[in-house]
Each structure stands twice: as C-alpha cells, then as structure tokens.
Biopython code that builds the backbone (N, CA, C, O; Angstrom):
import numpy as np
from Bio.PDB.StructureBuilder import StructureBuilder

atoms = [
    (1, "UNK", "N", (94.504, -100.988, -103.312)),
    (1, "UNK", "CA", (95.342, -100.001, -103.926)),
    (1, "UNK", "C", (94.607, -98.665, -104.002)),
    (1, "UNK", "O", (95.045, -97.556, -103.694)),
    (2, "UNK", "N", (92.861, -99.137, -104.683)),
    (2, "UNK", "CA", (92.582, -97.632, -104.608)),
    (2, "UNK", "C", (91.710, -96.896, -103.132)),
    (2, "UNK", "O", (90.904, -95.967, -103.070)),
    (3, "UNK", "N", (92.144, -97.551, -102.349)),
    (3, "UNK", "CA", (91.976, -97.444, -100.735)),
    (3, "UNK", "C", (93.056, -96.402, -100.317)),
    (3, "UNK", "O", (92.773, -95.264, -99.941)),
    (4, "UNK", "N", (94.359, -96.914, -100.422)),
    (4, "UNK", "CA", (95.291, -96.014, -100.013)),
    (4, "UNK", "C", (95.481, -94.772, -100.970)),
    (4, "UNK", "O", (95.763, -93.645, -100.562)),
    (5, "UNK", "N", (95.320, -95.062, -102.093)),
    (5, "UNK", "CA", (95.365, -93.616, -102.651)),
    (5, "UNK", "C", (94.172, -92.806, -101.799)),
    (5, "UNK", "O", (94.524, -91.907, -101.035)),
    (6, "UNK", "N", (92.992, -93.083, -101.920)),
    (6, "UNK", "CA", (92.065, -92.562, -101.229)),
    (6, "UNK", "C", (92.782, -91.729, -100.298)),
    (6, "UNK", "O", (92.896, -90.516, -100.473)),
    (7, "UNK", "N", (93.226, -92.290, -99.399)),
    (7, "UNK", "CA", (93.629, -91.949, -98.020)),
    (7, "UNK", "C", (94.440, -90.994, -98.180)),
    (7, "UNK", "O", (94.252, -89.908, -97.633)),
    (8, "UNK", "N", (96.049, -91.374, -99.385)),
    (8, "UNK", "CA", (96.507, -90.410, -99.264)),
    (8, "UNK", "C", (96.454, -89.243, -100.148)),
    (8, "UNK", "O", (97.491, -88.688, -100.511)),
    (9, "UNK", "N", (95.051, -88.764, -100.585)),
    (9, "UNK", "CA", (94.684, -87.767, -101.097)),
    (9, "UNK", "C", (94.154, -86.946, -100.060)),
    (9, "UNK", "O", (94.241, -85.718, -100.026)),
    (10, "UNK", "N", (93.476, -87.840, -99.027)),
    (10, "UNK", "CA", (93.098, -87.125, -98.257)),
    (10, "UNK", "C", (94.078, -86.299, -96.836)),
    (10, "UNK", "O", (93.739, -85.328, -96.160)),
    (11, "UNK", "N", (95.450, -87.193, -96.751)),
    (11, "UNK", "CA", (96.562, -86.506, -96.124)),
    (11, "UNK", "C", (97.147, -85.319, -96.968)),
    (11, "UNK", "O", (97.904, -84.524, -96.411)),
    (12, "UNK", "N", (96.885, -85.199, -98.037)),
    (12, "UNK", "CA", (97.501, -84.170, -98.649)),
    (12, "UNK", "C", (96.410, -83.195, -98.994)),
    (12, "UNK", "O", (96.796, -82.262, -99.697)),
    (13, "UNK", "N", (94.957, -83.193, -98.616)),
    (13, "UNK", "CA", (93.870, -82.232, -98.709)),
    (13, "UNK", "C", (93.650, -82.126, -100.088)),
    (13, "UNK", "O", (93.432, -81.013, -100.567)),
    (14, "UNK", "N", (93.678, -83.137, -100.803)),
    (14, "UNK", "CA", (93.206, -82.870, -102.484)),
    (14, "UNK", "C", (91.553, -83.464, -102.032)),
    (14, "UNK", "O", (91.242, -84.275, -101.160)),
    (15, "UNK", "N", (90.579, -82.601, -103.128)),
    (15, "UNK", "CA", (89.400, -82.526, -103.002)),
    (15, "UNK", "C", (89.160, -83.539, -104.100)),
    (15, "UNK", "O", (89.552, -83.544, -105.267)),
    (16, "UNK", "N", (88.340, -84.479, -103.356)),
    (16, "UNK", "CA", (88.115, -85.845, -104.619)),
    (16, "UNK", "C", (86.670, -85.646, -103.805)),
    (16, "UNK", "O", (86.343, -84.793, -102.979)),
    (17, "UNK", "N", (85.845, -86.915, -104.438)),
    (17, "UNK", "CA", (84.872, -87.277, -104.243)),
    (17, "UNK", "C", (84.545, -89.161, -103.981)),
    (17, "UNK", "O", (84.125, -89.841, -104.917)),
    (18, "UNK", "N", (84.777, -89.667, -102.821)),
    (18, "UNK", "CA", (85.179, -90.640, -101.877)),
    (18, "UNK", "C", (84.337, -91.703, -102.977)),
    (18, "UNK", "O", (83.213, -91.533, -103.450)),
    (19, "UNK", "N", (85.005, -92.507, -103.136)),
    (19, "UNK", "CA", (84.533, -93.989, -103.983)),
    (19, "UNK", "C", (84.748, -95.335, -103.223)),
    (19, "UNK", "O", (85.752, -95.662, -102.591)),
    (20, "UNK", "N", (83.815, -95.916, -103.377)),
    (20, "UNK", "CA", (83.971, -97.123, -101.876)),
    (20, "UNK", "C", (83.395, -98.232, -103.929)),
    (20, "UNK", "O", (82.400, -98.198, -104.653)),
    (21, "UNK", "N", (85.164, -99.223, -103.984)),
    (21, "UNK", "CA", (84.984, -99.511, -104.933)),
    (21, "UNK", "C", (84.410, -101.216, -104.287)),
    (21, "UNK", "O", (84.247, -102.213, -104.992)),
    (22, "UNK", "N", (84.237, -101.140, -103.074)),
    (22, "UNK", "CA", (83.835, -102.892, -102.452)),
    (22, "UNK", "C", (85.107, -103.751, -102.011)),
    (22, "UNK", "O", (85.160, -104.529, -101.059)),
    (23, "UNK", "N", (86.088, -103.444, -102.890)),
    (23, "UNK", "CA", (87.384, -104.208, -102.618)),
    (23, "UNK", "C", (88.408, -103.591, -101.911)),
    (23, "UNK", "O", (88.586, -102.373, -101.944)),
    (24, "UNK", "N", (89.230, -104.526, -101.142)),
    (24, "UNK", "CA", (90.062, -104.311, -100.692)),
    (24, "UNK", "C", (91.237, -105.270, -101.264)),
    (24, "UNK", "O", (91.158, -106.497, -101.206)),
    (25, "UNK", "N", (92.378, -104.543, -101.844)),
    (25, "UNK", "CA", (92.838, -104.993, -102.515)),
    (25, "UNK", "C", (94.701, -105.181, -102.086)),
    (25, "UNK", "O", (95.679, -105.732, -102.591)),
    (26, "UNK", "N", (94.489, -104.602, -101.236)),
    (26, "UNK", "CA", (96.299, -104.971, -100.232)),
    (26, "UNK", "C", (95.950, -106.521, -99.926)),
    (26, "UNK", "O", (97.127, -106.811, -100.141)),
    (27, "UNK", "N", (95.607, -107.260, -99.741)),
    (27, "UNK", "CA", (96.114, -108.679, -99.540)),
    (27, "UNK", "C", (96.674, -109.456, -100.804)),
    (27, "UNK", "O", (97.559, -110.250, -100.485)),
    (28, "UNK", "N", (96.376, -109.427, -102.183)),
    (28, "UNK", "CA", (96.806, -109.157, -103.365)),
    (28, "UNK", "C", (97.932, -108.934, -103.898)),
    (28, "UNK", "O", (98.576, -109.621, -104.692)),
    (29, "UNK", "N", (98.213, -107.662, -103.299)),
    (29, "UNK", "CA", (99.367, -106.571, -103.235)),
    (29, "UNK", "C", (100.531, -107.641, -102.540)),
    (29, "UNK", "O", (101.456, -108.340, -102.954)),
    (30, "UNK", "N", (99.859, -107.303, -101.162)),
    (30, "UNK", "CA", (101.408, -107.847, -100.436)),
    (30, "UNK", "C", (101.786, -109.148, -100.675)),
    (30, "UNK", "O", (102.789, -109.708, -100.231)),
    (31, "UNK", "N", (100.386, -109.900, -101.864)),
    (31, "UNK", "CA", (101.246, -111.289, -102.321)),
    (31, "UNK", "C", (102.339, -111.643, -102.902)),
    (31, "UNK", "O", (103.163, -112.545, -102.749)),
    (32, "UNK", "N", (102.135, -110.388, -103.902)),
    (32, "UNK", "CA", (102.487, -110.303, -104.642)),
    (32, "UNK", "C", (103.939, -109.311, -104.666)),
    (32, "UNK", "O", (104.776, -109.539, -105.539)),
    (33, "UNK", "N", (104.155, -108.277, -103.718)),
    (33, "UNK", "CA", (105.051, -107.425, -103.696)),
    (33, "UNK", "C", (105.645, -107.312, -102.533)),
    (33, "UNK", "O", (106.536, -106.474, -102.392)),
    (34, "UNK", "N", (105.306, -108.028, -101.633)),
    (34, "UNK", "CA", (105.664, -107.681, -99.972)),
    (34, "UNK", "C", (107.321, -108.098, -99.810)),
    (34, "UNK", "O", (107.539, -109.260, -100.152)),
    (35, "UNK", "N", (108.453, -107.378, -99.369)),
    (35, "UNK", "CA", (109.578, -107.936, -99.288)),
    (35, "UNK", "C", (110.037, -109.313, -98.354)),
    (35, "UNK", "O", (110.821, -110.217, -98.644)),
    (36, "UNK", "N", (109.224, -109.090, -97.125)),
    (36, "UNK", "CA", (109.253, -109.910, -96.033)),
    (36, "UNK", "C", (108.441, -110.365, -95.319)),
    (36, "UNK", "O", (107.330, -109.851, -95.450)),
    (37, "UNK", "N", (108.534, -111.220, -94.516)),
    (37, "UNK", "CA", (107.763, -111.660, -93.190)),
    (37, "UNK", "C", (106.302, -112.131, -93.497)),
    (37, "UNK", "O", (105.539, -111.859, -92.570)),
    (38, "UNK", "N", (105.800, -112.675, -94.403)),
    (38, "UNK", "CA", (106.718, -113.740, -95.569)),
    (38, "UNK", "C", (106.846, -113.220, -96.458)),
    (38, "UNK", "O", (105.841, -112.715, -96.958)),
    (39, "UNK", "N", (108.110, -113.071, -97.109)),
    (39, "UNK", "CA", (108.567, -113.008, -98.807)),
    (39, "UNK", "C", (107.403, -112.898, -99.594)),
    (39, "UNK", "O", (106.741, -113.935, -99.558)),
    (40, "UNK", "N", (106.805, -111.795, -100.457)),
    (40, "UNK", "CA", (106.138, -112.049, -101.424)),
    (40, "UNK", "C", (106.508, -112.982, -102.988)),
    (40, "UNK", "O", (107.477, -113.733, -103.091)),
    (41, "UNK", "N", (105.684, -112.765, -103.895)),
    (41, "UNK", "CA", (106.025, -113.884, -105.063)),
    (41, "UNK", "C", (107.343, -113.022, -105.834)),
    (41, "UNK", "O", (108.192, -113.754, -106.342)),
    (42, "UNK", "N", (107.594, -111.314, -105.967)),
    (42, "UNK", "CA", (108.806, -110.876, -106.455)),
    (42, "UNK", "C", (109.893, -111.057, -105.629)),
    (42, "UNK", "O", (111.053, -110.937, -106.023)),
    (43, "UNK", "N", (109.490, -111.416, -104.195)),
    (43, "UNK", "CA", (110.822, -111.411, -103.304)),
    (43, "UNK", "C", (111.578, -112.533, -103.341)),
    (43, "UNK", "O", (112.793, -112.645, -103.172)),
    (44, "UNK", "N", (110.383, -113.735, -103.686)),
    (44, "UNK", "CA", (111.046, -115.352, -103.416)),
    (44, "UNK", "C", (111.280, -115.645, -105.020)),
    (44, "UNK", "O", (111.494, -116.783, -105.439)),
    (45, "UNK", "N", (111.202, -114.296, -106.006)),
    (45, "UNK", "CA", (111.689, -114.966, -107.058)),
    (45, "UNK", "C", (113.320, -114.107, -107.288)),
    (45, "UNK", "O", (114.368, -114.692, -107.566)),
    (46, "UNK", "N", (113.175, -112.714, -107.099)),
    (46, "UNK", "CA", (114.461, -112.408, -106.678)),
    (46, "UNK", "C", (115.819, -113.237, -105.930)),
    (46, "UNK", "O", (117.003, -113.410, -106.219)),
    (47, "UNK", "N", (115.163, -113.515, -105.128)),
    (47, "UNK", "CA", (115.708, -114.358, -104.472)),
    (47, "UNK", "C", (116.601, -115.645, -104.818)),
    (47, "UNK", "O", (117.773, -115.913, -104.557)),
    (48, "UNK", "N", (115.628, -116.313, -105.484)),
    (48, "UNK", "CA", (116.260, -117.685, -106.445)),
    (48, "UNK", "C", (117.079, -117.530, -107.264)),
    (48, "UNK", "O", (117.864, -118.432, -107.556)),
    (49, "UNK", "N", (117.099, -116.078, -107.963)),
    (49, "UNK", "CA", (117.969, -115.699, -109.108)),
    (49, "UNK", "C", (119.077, -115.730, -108.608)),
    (49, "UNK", "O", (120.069, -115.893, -109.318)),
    (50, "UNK", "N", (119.175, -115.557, -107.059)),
    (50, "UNK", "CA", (120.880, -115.449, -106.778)),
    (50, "UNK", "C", (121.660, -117.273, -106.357)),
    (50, "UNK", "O", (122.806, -117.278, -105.906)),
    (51, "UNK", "N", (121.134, -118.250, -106.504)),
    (51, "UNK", "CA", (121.319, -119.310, -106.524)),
    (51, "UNK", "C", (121.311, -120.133, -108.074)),
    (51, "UNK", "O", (120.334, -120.416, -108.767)),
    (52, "UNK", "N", (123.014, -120.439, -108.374)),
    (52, "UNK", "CA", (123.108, -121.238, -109.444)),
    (52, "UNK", "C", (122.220, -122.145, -110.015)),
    (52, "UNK", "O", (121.788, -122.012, -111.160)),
    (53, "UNK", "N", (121.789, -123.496, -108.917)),
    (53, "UNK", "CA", (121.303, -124.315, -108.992)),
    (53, "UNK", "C", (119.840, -124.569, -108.628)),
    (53, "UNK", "O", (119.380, -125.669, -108.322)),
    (54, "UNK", "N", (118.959, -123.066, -108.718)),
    (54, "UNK", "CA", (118.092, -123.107, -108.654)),
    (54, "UNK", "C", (116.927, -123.077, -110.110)),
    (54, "UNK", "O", (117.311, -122.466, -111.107)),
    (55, "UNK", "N", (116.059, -123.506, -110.123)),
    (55, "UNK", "CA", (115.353, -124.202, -111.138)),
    (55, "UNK", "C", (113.200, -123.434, -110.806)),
    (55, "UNK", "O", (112.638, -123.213, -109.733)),
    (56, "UNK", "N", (112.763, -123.305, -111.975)),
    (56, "UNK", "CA", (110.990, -123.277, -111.977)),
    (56, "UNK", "C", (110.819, -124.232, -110.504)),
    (56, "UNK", "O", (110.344, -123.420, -109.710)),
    (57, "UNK", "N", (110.937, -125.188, -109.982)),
    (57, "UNK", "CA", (110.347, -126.538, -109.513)),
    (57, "UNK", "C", (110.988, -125.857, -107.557)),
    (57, "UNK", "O", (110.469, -126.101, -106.468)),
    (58, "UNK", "N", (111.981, -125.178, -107.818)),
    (58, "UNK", "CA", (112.476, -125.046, -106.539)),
    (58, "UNK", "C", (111.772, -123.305, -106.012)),
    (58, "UNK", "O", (111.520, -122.874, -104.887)),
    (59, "UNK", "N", (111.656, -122.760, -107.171)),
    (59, "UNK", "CA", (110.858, -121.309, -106.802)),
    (59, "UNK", "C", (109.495, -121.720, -106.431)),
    (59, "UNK", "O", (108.762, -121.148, -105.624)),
    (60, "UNK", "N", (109.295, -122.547, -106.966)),
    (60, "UNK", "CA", (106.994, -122.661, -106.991)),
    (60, "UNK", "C", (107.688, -123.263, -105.392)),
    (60, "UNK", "O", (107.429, -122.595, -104.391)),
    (61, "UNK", "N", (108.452, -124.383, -105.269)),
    (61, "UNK", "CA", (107.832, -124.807, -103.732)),
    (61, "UNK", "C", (108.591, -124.311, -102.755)),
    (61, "UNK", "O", (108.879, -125.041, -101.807)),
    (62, "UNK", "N", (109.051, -122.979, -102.814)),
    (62, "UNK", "CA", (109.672, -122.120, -101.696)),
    (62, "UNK", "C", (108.216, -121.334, -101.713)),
    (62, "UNK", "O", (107.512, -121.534, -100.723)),
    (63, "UNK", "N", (107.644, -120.373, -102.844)),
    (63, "UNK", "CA", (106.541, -120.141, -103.040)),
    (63, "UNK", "C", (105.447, -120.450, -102.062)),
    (63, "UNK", "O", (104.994, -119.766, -101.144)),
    (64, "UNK", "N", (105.054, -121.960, -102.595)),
    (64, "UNK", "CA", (103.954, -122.991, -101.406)),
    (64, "UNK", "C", (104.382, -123.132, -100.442)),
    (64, "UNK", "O", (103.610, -123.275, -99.493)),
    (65, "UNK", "N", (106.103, -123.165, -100.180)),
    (65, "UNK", "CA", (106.168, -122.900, -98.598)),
    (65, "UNK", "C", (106.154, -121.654, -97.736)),
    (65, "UNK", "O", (106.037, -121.569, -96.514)),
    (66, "UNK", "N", (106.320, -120.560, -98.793)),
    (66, "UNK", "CA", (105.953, -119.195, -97.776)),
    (66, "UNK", "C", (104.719, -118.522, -98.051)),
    (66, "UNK", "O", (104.510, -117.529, -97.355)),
    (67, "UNK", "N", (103.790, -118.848, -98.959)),
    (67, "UNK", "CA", (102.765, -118.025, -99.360)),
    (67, "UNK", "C", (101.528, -119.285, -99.707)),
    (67, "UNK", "O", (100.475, -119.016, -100.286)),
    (68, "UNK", "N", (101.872, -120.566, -99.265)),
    (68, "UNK", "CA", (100.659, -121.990, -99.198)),
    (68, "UNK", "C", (99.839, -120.870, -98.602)),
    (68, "UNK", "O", (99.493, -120.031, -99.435)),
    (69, "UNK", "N", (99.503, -120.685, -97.543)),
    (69, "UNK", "CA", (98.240, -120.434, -97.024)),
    (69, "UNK", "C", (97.412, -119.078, -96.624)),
    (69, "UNK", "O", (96.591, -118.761, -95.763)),
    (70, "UNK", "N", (98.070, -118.466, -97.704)),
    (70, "UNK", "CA", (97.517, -117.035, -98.158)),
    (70, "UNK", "C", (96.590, -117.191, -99.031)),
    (70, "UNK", "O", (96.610, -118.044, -99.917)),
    (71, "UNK", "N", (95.406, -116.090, -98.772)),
    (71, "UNK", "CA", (94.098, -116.170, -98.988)),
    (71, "UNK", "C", (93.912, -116.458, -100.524)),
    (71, "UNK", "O", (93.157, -117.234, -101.110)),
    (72, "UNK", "N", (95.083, -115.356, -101.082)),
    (72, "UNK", "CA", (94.834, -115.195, -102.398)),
    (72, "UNK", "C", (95.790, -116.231, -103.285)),
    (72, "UNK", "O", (95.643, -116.182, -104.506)),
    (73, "UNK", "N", (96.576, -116.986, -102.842)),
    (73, "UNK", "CA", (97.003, -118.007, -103.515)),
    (73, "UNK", "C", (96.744, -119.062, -103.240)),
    (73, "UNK", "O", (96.274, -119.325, -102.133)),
    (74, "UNK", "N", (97.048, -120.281, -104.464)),
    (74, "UNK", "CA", (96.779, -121.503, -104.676)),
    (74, "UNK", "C", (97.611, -122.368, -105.821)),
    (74, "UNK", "O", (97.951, -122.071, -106.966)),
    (75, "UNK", "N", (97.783, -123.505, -105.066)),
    (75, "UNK", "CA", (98.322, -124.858, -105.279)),
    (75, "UNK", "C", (97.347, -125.033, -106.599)),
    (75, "UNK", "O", (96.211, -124.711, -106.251)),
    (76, "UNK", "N", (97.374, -125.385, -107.846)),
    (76, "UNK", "CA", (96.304, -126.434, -108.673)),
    (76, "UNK", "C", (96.244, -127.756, -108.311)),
    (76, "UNK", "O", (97.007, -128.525, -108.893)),
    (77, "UNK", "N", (95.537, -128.162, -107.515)),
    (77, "UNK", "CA", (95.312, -129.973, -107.392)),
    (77, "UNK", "C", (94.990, -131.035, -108.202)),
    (77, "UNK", "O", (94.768, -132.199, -107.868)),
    (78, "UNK", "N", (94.980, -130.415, -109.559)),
    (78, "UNK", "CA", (94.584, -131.753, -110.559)),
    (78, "UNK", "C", (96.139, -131.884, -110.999)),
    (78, "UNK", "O", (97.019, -131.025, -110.932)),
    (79, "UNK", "N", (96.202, -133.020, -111.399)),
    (79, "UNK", "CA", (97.924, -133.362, -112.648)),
    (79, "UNK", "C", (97.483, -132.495, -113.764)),
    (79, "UNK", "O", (98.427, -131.823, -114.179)),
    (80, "UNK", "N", (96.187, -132.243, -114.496)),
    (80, "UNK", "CA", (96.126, -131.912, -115.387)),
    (80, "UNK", "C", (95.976, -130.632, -115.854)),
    (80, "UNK", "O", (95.553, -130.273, -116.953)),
    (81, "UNK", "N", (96.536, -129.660, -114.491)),
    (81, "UNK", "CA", (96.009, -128.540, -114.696)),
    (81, "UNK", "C", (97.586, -127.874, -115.552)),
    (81, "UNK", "O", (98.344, -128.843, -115.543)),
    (82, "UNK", "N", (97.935, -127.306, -115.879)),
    (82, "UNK", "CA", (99.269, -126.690, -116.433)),
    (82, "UNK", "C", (99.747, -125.476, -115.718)),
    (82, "UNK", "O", (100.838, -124.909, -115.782)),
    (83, "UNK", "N", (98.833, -125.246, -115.122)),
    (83, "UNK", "CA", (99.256, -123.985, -114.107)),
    (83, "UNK", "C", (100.050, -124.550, -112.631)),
    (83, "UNK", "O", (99.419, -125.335, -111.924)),
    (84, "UNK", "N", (101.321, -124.154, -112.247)),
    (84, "UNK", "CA", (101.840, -123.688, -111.411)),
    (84, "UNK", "C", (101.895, -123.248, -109.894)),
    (84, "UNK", "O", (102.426, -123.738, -108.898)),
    (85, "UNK", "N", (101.093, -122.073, -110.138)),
    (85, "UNK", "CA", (100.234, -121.860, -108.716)),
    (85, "UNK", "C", (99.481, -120.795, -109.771)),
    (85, "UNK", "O", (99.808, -120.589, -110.940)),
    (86, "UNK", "N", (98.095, -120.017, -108.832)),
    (86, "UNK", "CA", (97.352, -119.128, -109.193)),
    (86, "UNK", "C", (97.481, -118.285, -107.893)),
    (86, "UNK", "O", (98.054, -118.600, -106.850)),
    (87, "UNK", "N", (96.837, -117.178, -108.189)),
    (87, "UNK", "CA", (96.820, -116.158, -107.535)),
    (87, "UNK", "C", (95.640, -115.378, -107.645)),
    (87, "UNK", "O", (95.549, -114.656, -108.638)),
    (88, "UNK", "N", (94.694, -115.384, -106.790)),
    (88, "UNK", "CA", (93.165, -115.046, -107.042)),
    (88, "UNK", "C", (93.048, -112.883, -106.795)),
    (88, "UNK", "O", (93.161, -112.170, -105.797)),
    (89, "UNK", "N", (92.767, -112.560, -108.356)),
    (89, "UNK", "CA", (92.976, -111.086, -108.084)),
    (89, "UNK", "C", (91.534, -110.759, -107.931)),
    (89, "UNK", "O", (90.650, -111.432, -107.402)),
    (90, "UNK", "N", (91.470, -109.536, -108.525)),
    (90, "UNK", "CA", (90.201, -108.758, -108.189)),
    (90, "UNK", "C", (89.177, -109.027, -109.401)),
    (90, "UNK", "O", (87.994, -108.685, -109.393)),
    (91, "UNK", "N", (89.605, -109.460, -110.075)),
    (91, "UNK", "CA", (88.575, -110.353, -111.317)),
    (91, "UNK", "C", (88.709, -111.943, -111.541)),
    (91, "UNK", "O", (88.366, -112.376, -112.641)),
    (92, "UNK", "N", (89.036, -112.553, -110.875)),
    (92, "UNK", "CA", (89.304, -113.868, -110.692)),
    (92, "UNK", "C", (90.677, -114.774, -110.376)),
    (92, "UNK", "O", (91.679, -114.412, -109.761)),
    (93, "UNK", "N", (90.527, -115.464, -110.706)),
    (93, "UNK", "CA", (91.717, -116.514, -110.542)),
    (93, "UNK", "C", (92.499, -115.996, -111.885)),
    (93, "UNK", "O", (92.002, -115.342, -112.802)),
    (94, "UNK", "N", (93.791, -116.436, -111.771)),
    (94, "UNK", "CA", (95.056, -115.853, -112.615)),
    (94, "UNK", "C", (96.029, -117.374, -112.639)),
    (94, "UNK", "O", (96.614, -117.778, -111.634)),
    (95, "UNK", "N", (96.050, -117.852, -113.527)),
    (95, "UNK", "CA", (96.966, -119.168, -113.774)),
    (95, "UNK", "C", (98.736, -118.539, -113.652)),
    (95, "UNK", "O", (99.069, -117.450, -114.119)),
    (96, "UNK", "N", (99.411, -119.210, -113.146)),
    (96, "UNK", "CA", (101.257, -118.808, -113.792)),
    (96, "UNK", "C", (101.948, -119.897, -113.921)),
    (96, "UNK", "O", (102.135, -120.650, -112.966)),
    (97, "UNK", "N", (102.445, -120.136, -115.190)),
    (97, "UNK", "CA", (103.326, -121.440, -114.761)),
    (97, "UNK", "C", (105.221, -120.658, -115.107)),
    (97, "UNK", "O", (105.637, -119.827, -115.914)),
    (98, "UNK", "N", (105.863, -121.460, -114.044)),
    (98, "UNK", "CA", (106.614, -120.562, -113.924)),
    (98, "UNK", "C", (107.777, -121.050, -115.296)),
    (98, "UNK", "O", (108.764, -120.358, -115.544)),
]
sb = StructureBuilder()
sb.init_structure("model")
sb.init_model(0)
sb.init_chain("A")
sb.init_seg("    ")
for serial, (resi, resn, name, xyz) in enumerate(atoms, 1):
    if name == "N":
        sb.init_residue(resn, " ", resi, " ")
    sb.init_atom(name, np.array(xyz, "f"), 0.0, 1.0, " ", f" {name:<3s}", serial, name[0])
structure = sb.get_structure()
C-alpha cells in the first residue's frame, strides 16, 4: 500500500523523501479486496449475500475454494482451533471466524 502511494507521489511530482518500509503489501490487499480473477474475501462475501440459502459454512468454502492457495491465507488444521480461515498480514496471522 505504502509502495503505491510512493509511486504515485512520485507521478504527481510531490517532493517526499523515499522510504523502503521492507514490505510489500499488495498480495494482502488483493486478498482481501480484489474483485476478480479470483474473487477476493469482500467479493466472495458480497457475493453470498445475494443467495437466500447461503450460510458462514458455504462462504468460508467458496473462500478455500478461490483463495486455498494464496500466500497470505489459511485453512486452521486443528478441530480445535475456532478460527475459520486466517489471513497472514503485515504483523502476523489474523484469526476470522465468520
């Protein structure tokens, strides 16, 4: 996120002083916000809202089926975990149960 601002300070000639914060933080982003190709987590929850008979149990595994094997998300593999899926940000892992 603060990559592209970077950038577009620098398309618009504002005088900053360049910060290289280590992260790159658009893979995150588009987990989380991307409309398509695959659905991010607001798109595939939008989404469900327009189906009567949709339920928590049918969003998480449309979820694991369009965003399983993205870097920054994850399945919990214990029974005992209470979380949902997680979503690994820029300070750690993030629990959601939906």
């Amino acid at each position: 996120m603060f990559i592209l601002e970077q950038e577009e300070y620098q398309r618009e000639g504002i005088e900053w002083n360049f910060i290289d914060f280590g992260l790159d933080l658009q893979p995150c982003i588009d987990l989380i916000e991307r409309p398509a190709n695959p659905p991010g987590v607001l798109a595939l929850l939008d989404e469900e809202c327009w189906f009567p008979k949709a339920t928590d149990k049918t969003f998480v595994d449309k979820l694991v089926q369009e965003q399983g094997t993205h870097s920054k998300f994850q399945k919990p593999r214990q029974l005992k975990d209470k979380a949902d899926f997680c979503i690994i940000h820029y300070a750690g892992r993030v629990d959601y149960i939906s």
